[in-house]
C-alpha positions in Angstrom: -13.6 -0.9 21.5 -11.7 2.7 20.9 -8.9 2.2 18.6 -6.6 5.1 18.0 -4.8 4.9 14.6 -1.5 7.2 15.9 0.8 7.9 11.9 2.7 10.7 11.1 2.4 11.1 7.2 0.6 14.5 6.3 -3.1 14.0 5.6 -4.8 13.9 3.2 -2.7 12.5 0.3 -3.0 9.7 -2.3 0.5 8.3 -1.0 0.2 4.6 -0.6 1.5 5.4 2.6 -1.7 7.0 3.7 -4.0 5.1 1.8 -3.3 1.9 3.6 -4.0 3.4 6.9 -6.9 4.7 5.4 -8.0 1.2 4.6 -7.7 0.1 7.7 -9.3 2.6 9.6 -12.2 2.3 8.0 -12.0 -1.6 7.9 -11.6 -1.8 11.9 -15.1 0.8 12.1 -16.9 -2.0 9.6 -15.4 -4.8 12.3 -17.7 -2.4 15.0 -14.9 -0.4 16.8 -14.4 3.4 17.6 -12.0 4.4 15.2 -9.9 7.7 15.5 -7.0 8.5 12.8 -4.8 10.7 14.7 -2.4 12.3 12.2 -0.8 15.9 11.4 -2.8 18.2 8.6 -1.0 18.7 5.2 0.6 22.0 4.7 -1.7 22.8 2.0 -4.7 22.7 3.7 -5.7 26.0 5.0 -7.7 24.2 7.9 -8.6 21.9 9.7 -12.3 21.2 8.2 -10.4 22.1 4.7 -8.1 18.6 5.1 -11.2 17.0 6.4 -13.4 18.1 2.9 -10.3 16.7 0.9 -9.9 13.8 2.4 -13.5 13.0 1.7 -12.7 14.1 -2.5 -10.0 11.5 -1.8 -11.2 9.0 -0.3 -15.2 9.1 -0.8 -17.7 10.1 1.4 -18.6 9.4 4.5 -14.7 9.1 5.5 -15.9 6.3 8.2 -13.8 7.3 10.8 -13.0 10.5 13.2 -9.6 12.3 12.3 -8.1 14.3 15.0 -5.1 16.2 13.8 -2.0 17.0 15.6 0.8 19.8 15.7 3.6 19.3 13.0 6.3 20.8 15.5 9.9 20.6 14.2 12.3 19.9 16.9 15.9 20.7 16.0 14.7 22.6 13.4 13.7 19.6 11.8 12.6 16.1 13.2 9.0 16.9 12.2 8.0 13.3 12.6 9.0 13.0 16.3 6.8 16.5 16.7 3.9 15.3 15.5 4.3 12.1 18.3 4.2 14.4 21.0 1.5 16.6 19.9 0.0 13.1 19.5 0.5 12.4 23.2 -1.3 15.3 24.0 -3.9 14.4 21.8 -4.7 11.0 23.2 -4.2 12.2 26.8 -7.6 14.1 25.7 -9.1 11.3 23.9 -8.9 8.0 25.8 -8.6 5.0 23.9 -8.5 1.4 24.5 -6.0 0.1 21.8 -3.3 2.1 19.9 -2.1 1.3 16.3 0.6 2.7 14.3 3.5 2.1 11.7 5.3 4.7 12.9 8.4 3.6 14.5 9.2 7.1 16.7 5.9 6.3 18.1 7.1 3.1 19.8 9.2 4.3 22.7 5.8 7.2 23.6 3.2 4.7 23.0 4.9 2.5 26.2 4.5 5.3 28.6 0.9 6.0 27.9 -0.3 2.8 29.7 -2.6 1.8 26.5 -1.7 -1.3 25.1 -0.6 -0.8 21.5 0.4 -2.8 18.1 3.1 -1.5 16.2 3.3 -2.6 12.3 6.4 -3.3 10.4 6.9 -2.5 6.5 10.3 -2.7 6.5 13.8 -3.8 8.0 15.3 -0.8 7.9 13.5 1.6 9.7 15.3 4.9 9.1 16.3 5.0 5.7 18.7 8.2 6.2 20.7 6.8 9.0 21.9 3.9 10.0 23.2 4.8 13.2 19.0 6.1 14.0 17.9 3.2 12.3 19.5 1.0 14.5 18.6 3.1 17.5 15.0 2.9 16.8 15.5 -0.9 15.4 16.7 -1.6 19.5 13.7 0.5 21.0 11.1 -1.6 19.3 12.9 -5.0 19.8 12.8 -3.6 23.4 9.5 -2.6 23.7 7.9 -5.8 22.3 9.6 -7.8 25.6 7.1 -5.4 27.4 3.5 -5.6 28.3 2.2 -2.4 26.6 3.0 -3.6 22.8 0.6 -6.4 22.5 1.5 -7.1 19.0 4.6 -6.8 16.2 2.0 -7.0 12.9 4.7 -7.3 9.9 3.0 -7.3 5.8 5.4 -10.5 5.0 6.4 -13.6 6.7 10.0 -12.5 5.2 9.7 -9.2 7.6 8.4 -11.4 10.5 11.6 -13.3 9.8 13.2 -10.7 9.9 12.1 -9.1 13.0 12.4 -12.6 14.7 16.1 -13.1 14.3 16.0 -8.9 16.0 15.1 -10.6 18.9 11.1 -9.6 18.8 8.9 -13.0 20.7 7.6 -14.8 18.1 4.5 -15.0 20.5 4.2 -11.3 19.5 4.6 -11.9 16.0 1.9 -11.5 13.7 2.2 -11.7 9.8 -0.6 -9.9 7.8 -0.5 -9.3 4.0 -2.0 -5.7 3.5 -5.4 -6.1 1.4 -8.1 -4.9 -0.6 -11.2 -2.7 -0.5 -13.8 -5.3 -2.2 -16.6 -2.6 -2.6 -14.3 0.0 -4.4 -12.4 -2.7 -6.2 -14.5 -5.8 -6.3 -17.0 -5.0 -8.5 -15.0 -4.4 -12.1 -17.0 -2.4 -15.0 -17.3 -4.0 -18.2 -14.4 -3.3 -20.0 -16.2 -1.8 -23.2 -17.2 0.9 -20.2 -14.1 1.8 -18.4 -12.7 2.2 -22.2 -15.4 4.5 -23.2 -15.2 6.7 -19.6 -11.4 6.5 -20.4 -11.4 7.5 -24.3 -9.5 4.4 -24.7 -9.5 2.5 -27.9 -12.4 -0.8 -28.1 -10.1 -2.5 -30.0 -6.8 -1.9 -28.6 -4.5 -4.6 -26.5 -4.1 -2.7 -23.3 -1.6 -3.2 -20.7 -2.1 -1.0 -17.5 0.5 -0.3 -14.9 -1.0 1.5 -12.0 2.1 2.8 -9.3 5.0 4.7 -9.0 7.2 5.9 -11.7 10.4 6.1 -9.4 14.0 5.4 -10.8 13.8 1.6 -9.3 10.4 0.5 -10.5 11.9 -0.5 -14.1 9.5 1.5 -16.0 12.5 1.7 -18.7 11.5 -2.0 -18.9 7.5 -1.2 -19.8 8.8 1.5 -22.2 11.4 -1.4 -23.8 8.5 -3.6 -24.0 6.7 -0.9 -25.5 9.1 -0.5 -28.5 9.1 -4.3 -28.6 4.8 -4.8 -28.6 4.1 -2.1 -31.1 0.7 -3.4 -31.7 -0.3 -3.1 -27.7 -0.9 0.3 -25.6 0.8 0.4 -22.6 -0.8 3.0 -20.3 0.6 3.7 -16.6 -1.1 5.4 -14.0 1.5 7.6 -11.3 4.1 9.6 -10.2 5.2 12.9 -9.6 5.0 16.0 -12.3 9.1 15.8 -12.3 8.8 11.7 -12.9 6.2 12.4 -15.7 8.1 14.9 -17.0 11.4 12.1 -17.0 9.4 9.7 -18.3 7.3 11.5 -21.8 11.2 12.8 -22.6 11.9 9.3 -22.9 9.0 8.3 -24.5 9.7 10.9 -27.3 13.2 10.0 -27.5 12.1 6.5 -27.9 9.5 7.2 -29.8 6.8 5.5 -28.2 2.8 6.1 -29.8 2.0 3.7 -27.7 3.1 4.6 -24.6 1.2 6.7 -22.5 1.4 8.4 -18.9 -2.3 9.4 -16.9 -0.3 10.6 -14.3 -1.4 10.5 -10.5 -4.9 10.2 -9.9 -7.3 9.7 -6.7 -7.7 6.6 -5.3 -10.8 6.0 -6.0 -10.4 6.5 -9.5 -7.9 3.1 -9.8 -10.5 0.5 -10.4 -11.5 2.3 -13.7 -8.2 2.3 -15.2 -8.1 -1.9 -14.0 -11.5 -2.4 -15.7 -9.9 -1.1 -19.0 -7.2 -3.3 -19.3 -6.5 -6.5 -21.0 -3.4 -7.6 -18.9 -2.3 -5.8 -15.4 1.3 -5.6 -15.4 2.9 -5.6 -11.8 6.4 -3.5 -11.8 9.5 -3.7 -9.3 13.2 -4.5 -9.4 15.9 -5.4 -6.9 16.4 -1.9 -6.4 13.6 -1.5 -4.7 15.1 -1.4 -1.0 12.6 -3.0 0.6 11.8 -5.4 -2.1 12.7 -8.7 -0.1 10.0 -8.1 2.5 7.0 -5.9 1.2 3.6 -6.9 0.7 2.3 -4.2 -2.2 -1.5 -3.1 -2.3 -1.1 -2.9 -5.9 -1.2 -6.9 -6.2 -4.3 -7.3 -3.9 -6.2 -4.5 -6.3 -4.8 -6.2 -9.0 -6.2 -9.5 -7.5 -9.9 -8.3 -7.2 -10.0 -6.5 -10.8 -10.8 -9.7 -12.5 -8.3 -9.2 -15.1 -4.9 -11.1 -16.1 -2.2 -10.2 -14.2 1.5 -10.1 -15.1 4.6 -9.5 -12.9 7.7 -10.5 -11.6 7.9 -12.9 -8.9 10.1 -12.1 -6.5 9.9 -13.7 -2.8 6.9 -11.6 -1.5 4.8 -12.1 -4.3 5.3 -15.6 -4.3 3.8 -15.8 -0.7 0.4 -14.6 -2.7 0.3 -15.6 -6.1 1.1 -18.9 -7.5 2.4 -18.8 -11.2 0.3 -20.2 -13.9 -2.7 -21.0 -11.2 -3.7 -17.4 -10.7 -1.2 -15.1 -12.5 1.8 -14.7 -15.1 5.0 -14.1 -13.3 8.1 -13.7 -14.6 12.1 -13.9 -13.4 12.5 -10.4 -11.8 14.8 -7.8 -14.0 14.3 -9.8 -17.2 13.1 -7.9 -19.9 13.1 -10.7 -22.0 11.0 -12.1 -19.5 9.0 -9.7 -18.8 7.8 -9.7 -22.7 6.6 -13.0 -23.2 4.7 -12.9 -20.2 3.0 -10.1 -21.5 2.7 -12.0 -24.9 1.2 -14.6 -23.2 -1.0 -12.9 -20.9 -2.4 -11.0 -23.9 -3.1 -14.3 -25.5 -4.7 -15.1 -22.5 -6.5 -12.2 -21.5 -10.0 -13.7 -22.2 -9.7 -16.5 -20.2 -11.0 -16.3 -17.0 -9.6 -19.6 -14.4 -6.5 -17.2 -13.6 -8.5 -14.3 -13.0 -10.9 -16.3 -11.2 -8.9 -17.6 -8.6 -7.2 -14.7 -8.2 -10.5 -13.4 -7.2 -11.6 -15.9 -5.0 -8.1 -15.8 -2.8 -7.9 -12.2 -2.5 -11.9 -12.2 -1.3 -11.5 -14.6 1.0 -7.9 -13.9 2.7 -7.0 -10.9 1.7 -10.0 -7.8 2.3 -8.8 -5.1 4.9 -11.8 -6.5 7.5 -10.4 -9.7 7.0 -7.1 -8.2 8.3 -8.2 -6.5 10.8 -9.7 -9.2 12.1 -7.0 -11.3 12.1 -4.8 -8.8 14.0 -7.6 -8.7 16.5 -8.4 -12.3 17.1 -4.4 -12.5 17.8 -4.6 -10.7 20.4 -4.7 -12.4 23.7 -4.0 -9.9 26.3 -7.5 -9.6 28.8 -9.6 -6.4 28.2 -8.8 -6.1 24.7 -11.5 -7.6 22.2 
């Protein structure tokens, strides 16, 4: 089958946002499909064949899928995502597919017209985060567009969002709820720690606690850095963010006067199961700022999942749906620092043990790979002429 991937994010980038797609193009090719990512360039790529060489820095080589890129057109002067879904149009009307897929929720009201059946995927409730008054325009188009014939499926990463979407008025026969998942052969086969250390000029002997993510304002990572001054005797190292959020974050770190806190900043995808394979516990981060908090399904737990390390984090709803405290993680009450510390405490007690790790392992491999997704997205389907 032809599957066009239609998103609107710039590529390439190391934005979670793009990985994920990423992930699952290349998990429908394994699966035996055509698979075509159609997607503007970044800006900083001088070229078309220049994006495609960084992607493949990125992301590894062979990419595993065909890009085609599309026109970043504003309209308005701005509205550069709805641009890109018409040069999109254009795109496909060139390259005929028999399935469209996208996350994109200006797509939804295009993708109808072009006769293809399509699945749209949900990450969130609120689907303009600017405007309400676009967010509930957009909101009513896909409710409206799932009554139809052309979108075949409503995927959502939670059963919260599929709750959500449910009480919008989407069919529950067009509901579909699919975690988002792990690439086993980039994360399932840890290095020994005494390696990753070494490759990382980490200490041997250190407690090391590795947060791997973003470093925004509503993550808490004042709480790692309070545990930090708490735990002097463990090195807290987190992997992320922006130049200006690194920048925040070592002023605090002097002020505090952390030595044992330390920022990598952002690195390639790729280059996340390393970091994993040096830790001793792998702290998951959020609070109840995060807006979309109640209903997200974050890749950092299923690459936390198939590191074969202990994992530590706060268990709101979402996570709950995954992990089960004390059978295959640590989790904590969410926005408790206090918490938060003697689960790391215990986790580092912990940390050689293996029947958490374990069957955080064997879960992940079994339910939670990106073929394993994709395949449940497919089998849903039930529409004649798609399989």
């Amino acid at each position: 089958m032809r599957i066009a991937y239609v998103h609107s994010r710039a590529f390439p980038s190391v934005d979670a946002n793009v990985v994920q797609v990423v992930q699952m193009c290349r998990a429908f090719r394994s699966l035996g499909h055509d698979v075509t990512l159609f997607i503007p360039r970044h800006d900083e790529q001088a070229s078309d064949n220049a994006a495609r060489v960084r992607a493949k820095e990125l992301f590894g080589d062979p990419l595993g899928f065909d890009v085609v890129f599309v026109q970043r057109k504003k309209i308005l002067g701005r509205m550069e995502v709805l641009g890109s879904v018409r040069g999109t149009l254009r795109a496909l009307r060139e390259h005929p597919q028999d399935l469209i897929y996208s996350r994109n929720p200006w797509s939804v009201s295009f993708l109808g017209r072009t006769g293809v059946p399509f699945i749209w995927e949900a990450h969130e409730e609120n689907v303009h985060k600017r405007s309400a008054m676009l967010g509930s325009f957009l909101r009513n188009l896909i409710v409206r567009a799932s009554r139809g014939p052309n979108m075949v499926k409503l995927v959502a990463i939670s059963d919260a969002l599929s709750e959500v979407w449910a009480n919008y008025g989407v069919p529950r026969a067009k509901l579909l709820t699919a975690h988002d998942g792990v690439d086993l052969k980039l994360f399932g086969n840890p290095m020994e720690k005494s390696r990753a250390r070494s490759e990382l000029g980490l200490s041997q002997d250190a407690r090391v606690v590795v947060y791997t993510g973003a470093l925004k304002s509503d993550r808490g990572i004042e709480m790692i850095l309070d545990c930090a001054k708490r735990m002097s005797d463990t090195q807290f190292h987190v992997v992320g963010g922006n130049s200006d959020e690194i920048a925040h974050w070592n002023s605090e770190i002097s002020r505090m006067e952390l030595p044992n806190a330390h920022l990598a900043g952002r690195i390639p995808h790729r280059d996340v199961p390393r970091w994993l394979s040096a830790a001793d516990v792998l702290l998951m981060m959020w609070t109840w700022q995060v807006p979309t908090i109640r209903v997200c399904s974050p890749m950092k737990l299923f690459e936390y999942m198939a590191a074969k390390r202990m994992i530590v984090g706060p268990a709101f709803p979402t996570v709950l749906e995954v992990l089960e405290d004390r059978k295959d993680a640590i989790l904590f009450e969410p926005d408790n620092v206090d918490e938060m510390e003697r689960a790391l405490r215990e986790g580092l007690l912990r940390a050689n043990e293996t029947e958490l790790p374990v069957r955080a392992y064997e879960k992940v491999s079994r339910d939670y790979t990106w073929e394993a997704r994709c395949k449940l997205i497919l089998d849903s389907l039930e529409q004649p002429g798609i399989s």
